[in-house]
N, C-alpha and C positions, 0 to 999 in steps of 0.2 A: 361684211360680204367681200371685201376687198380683198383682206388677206385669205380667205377661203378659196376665192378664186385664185390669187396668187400662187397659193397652195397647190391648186387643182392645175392650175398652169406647166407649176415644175413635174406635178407629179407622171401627167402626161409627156412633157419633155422628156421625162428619164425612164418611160416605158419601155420596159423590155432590154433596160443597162444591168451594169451589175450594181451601180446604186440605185436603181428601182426599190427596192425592198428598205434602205433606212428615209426616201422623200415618202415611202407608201406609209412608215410604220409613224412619221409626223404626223402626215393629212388625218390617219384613222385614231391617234391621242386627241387631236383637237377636237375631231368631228366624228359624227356615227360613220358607217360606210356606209356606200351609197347604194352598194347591191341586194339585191332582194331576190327571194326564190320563187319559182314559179313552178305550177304545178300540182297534183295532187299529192306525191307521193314526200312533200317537203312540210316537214311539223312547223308550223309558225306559232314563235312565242319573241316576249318580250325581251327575254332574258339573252345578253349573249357573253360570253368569256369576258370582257371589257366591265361592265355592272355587275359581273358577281367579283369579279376584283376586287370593284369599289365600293362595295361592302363591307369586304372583308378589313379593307383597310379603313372604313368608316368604322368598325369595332374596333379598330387598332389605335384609332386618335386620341381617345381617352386616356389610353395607357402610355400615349407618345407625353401628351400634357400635363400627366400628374408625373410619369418620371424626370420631366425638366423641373419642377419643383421639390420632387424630391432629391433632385440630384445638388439644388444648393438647398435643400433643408438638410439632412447630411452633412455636407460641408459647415455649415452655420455650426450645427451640435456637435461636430467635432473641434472645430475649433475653438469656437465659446464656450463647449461645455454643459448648453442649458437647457438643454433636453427632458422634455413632462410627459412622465411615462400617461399612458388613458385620455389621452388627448380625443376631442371629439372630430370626428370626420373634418368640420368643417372648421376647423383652428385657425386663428388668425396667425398663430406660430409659423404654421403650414404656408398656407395660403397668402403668402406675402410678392410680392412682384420682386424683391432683391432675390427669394429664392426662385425665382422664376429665371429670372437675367443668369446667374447664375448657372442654372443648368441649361438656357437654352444654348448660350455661347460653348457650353460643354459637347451639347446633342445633335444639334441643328447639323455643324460637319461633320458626325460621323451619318447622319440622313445623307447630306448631299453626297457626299464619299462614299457608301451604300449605291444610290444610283448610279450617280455618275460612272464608274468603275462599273457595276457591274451592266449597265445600258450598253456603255460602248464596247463591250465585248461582245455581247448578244448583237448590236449592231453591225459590225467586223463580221461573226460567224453568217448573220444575212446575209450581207453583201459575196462572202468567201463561195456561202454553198448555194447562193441563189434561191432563197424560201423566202418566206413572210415573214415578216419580227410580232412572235405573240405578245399577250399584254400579262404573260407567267408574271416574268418580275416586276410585275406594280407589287404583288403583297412580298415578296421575296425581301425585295429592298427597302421594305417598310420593315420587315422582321429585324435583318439582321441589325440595325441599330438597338433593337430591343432586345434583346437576346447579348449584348457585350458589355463588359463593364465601360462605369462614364470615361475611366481615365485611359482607354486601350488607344497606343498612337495610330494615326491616320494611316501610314503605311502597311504599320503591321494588317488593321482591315482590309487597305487597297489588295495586298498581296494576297488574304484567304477569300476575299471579294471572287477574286480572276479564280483562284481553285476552281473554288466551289461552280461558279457558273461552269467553266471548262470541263472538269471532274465531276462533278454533278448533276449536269445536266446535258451539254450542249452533244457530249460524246457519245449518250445514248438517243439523241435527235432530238432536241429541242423539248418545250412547253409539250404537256404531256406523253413525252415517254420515258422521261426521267426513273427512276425505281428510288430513288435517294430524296428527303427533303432537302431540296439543294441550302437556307437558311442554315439550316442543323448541320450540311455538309461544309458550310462555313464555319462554323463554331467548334466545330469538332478538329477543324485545321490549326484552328487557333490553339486551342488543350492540347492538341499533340504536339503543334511546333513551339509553342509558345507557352507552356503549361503554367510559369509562372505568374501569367498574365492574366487566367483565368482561374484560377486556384490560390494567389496570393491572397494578402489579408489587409494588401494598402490597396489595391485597385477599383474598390465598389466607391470608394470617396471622394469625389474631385480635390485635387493637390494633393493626398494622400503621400503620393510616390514620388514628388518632386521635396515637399515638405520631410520624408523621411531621408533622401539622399544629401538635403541638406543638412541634417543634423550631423548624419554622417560625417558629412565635410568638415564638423566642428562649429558648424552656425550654432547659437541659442535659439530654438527653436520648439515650440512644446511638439510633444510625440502627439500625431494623430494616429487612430485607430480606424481601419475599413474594414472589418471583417464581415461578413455573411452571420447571418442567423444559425446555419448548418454548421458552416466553421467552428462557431463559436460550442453548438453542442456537441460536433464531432470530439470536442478536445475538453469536456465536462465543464466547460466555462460555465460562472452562473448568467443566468438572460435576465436582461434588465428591462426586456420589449413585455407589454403584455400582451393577452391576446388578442384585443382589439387594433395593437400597434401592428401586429401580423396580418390581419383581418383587412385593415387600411391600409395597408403599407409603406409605415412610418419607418422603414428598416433598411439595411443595405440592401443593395442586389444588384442581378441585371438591367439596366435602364427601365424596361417595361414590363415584370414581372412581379413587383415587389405585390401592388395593390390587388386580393384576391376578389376586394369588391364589386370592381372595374373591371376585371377579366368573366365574373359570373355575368355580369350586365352585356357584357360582349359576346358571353356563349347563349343568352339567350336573346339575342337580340341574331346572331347565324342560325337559330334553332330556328327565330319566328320567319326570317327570311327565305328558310329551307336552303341553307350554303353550307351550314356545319353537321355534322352527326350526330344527337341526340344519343344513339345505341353510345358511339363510339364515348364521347364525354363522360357519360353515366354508369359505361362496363369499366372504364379509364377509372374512376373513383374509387369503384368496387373492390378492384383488383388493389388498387393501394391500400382500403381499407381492408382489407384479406390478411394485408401481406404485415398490413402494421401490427394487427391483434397479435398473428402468429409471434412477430417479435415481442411484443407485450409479453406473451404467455411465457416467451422462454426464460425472460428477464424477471417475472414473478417467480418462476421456478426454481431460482436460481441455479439453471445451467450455464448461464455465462458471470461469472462475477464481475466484481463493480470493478476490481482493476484491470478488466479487458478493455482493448481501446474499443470493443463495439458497441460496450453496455449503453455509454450515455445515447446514443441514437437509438439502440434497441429498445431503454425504458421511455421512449422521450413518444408522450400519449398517443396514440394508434392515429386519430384524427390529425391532429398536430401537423402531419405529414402534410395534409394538403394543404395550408395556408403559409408554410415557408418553402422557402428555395422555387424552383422553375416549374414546381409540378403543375399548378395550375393552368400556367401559360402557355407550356406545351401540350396539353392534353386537348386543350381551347385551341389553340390557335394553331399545331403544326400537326400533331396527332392525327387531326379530320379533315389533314392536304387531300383532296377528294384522288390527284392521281397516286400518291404512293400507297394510300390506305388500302383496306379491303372495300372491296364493293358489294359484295352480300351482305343480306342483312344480320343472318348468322355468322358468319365471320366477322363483322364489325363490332356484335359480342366479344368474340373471343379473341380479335386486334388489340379490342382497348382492353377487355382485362388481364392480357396478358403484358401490355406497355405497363399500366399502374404497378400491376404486381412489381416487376423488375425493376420500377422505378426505383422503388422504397427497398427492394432486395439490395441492388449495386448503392444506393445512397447508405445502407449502413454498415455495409462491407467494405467499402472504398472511402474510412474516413478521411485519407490526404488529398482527396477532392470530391466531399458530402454532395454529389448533384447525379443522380441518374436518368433524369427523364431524357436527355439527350440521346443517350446510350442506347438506350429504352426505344424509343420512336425507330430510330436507324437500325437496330436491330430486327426490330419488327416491320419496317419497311421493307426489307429482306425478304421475310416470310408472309409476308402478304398476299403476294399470289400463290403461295403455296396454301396457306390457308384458303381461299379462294376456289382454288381445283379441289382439295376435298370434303368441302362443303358442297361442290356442284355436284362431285363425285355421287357423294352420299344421298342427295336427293334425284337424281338418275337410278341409283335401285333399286331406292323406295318406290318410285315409279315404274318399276320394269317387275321388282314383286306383286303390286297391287294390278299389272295388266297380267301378268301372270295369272294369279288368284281369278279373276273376272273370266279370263278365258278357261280353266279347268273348273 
């Protein structure tokens, strides 16, 4: 009670300053707010901006905790070497506390580095434009650690961190009015300014890239290997993961994309809570598996031959697609940003199957960096409310024939 009051103390002290808005956006993190609506014409529900954040990022924790262990089980099997392909879910290989330590000391700062950075910017633009500080970036700044590789340096995110919030959000007015997944519009800063950072083939490994600049230097040092899944069959490599290794996500990747497991448990766990899109996740599938057969077909047919650099993606099995690289996690977790998305429920059909489609489209066409869901989502943010207006269109004269008809 103390500190609530204490709280409540400053917050009133600085009513109506221009730091009103970051003593406001403390008191309402810690505590509910204290206003209530009155009236009849005010819908009273349980739910507000704040709990469905914390949702979302309670789907997210799973995949924050297995990528800390995956991120020093990785490390382990590249260094030692002793990696069991078919391992079962619950592996003691896995699931060891050195791989935990390991990746936490890897993950943990680029979390805090994540908020931190992008908090006191949102806080600044408060203060600057005199608004409320929304609770947008709780799931924001849980994303973008997930979404980077383990070994990206702190700065290089502090810098796409500030983008992204400034660029992607804050300049079209804050927490929902954004048009950009502002997470995606961090990552996307990163591939354009930084491309080798997310495209290389040392950076999904912790010490990968310190370990290779050493050898460089003339150290003895054995070669590690980071490469991606996609990497590896963009460039016909043979894959030594099998499909459960996929499935579990025993594999490189982005911090928290690898385990497809943990990502379906999280979509249906936003499904049951009514926060994610069921249309959008399940047209989001469709459209990938659309888009895989049609390359399947082409690859049996042989219209593309095996010395094209597109074949090995193109024959690489239609399904296959969803349990490597980011498809999953974006279709789950950024896809069904309820403000960039479509909001009809016809449009949110043809949202997601038109993300999946592109996804798998730009990921076999673009093998010097095999990832398109990013691409995919931002693009289709884009067109979201265009999709939007003529789906609303079309049902307006459907309705304006049928008063017609009734009237003649």
């Amino acid at each position: 009670m103390g500190l609530k009051q204490n709280l409540h103390n400053l917050k009133e002290k600085y009513k109506g300053t221009k730091m009103a808005p970051a003593f406001n956006a403390i008191h309402t993190f810690l505590y509910l707010p204290n206003e209530t609506t009155h009236g009849g014409t005010h819908i009273k529900a349980a739910d507000d901006l704040k709990r469905t954040m914390n949702i979302v990022i309670m789907a997210l924790v799973p995949c924050l905790i297995f990528g800390m262990f995956n991120a020093g089980f990785q490390h382990n099997i590249a260094v030692n070497g002793n990696f069991t392909s078919g391992m079962s879910f619950f592996s003691g290989q896995f699931w060891n506390l050195e791989n935990f330590f390991i990746g936490a000391v890897k993950i943990l700062p680029l979390v805090l580095v994540s908020y931190g950075v992008g908090l006191l910017v949102e806080f600044i633009f408060a203060v600057i434009k005199g608004h409320e500080i929304e609770e947008g970036y709780l799931v924001t700044g849980m994303l973008v650690p997930l979404i980077v590789p383990v070994d990206i340096p702190l700065w290089m995110l502090s810098v796409a961190v500030i983008f992204g919030v400034v660029i992607g959000k804050e300049v079209f007015g804050g927490t929902g009015m954004n048009i950009l997944n502002p997470a995606l519009t961090i990552r996307a800063f990163l591939f354009f300014a930084y491309p080798t950072w997310i495209s290389g083939d040392k950076v999904w490994v912790e010490g990968a890239v310190a370990r290779d600049q050493a050898i460089v230097a003339g150290e003895k040092l054995d070669a590690i290997s980071g490469e991606t899944m996609l990497g590896a069959l963009a460039q016909g490599k043979e894959v030594v993961y099998s499909i459960w290794d996929m499935f579990y996500g025993f594999i490189p990747g982005s911090v928290g994309e690898t385990s497809t497991l943990l990502i379906i448990l999280g979509a249906l766990f936003l499904v049951f809570t009514k926060i994610g899109s069921w249309r959008i996740m399940l047209s989001g599938v469709l459209g990938a598996l659309a888009m895989g057969l049609i390359f399947n077909a082409i690859a049996d047919a042989g219209i593309i031959g095996e010395s094209s650099k597109f074949y090995a993606l193109m024959n690489t099995p239609f399904w296959h697609h969803l349990i490597i690289g980011g498809f999953a996690f974006g279709v789950v977790f950024m896809a069904t940003d309820p403000v960039t998305a479509s909001q009809t429920n016809k449009g949110k059909w043809i949202y997601g199957f038109l993300i999946g489609f592109l996804s798998i489209l730009i990921r076999v066409f673009n093998p010097a960096y095999p990832e398109g869901v990013m691409l995919a989502i931002l693009l289709m943010n884009v067109f979201a409310p265009t999709i939007d207006h003529y789906v609303v269109q079309g049902n307006v004269k459907k309705r304006l024939k049928r008063l017609k008809a009734k009237l003649t």
